[in-house]
N, C-alpha and C positions, 0 to 999 in steps of 0.2 A: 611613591605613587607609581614610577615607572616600572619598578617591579612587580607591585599586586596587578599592575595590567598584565606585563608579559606573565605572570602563574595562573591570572586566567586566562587568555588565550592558549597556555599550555595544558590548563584543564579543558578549555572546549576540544583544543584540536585531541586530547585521549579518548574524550568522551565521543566525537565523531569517528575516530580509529574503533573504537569499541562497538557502536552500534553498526561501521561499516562490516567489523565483522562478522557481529551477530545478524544483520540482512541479509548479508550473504550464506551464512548457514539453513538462516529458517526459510529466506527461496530456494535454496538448493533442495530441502526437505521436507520442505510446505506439503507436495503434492501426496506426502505418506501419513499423514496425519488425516484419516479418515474417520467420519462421524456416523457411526450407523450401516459403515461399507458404503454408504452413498456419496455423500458428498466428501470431498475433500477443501480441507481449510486453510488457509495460508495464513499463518500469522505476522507475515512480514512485517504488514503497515503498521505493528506497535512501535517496532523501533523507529520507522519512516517517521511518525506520530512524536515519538520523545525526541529523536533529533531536530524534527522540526520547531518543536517545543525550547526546549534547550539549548539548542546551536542557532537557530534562527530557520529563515525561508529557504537559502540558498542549502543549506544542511539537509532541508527536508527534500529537496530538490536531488540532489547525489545522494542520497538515501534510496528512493522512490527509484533513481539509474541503475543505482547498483543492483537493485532487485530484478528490473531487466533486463541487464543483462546477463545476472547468475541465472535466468530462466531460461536464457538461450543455452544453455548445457545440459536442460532436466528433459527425461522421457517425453513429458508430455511437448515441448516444440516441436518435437518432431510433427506432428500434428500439424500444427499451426505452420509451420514450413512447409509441408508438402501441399496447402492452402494455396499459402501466396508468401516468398522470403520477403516485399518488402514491405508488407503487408502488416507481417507479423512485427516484423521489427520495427517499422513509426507507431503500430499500436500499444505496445509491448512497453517502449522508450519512453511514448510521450502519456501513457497512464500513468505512469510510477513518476515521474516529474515532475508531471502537471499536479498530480493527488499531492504528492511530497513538497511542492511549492505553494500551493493553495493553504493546504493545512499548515506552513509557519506563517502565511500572512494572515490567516483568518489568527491565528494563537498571537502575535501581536496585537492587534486589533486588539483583541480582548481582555489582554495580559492585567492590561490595567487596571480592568476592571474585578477582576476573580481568574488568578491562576486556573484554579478548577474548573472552574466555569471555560476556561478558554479551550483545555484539555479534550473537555469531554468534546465540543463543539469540533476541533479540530479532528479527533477522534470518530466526526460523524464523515465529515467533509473528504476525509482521507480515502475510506472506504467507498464514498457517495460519487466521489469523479474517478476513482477507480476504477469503479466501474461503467458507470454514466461514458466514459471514453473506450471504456474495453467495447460495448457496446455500439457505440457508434463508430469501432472500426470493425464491426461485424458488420453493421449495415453498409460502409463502405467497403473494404478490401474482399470478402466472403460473403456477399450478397449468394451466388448460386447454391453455395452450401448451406448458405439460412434456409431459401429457399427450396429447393431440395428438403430439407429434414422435415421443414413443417409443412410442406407436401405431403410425405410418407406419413406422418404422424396423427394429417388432416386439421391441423390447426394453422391459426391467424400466424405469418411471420412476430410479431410484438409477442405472442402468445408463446410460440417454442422459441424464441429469445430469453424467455426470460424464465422458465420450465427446465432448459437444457444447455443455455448456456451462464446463466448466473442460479438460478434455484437457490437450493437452502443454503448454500457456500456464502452467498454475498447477507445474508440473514446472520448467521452465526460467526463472521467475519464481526460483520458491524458490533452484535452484542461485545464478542469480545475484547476489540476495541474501545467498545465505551467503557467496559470494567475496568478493563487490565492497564490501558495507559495512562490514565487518574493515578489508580492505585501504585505503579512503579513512578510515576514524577513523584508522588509522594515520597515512598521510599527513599529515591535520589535526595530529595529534600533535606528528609530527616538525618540520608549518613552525612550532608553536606554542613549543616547545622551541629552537627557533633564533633 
């Protein structure tokens, strides 16, 4: 008994090693995966999604960290630094934690009820407060910059919030999401069972 626990804790802690590294590759990289040349897509929160799934809330929580802070190294912070530094950083920090902790307590919740079902669910939530918080530290931290652009542009603040700084990204963020982290928990599933 004491053993099959410590081989699973020593398969979650790979299994969090592994998606640690994989978030931090695909936030490092995210910003180059362009769709159309318009948008760019970040696929991070799949793995945010499986570890939270997987490892539990706390997992999806340092998943969702890692991702911001492998963001504070990529081109575009600079951006968002020259904004506001601490700005960028509790929005940055507390998106990726709060999405990554959200989505393993909602995937509890659920678990009991349909694996699947809980996935896909988790897979809405992760992306939905990711942004829902990226967003409300635009209207907090960079108020004059929202402001400002949908000046220039002659639209409602809500209006070029949501046009210029989430648009088709957080659209085809989501989809992918709901495909892609079903289908790899499955996977996980199936080599886990073999």
């Amino acid at each position: 008994m004491k053993a099959s626990r410590s081989r699973l804790q020593t398969e979650r802690l790979v299994l969090l090693a592994l998606l640690t590294a994989l978030t931090a590759i695909l936030a490092y990289f995210g910003g180059f995966i362009k769709i159309g040349g318009l948008a760019s897509v970040s696929l991070t929160l799949i793995p945010v999604v499986l570890g939270a799934a997987l490892c539990g809330p706390v997992a999806g929580a340092w998943l969702g960290g890692v991702s911001g802070v492998i963001f504070f190294i990529t081109a575009d912070a600079a951006f968002w630094f020259g904004l506001s530094v601490p700005g960028t950083v509790i929005t940055v920090l507390v998106k990726g934690i709060v999405a990554g902790l959200l989505a393993g307590i909602v995937y509890k919740l659920l678990e009991k009820m349909n694996r699947y079902v809980a996935v896909i669910v988790s897979a809405i939530v992760c992306p939905v407060v990711n942004t829902g918080i990226f967003l409300l530290g635009c209207l907090i931290f960079f108020m004059d910059t929202v402001n400002g652009g949908a000046v220039t542009e002659g639209m409602g603040v809500g209006a070029y919030l949501i046009v210029f700084f989430v648009g088709l990204n957080f659209v085809f963020e989501l989809l992918l999401n709901i495909i892609l982290s079903p289908a790899i928990l499955r996977i996980i599933n199936i080599k886990k069972k073999n």
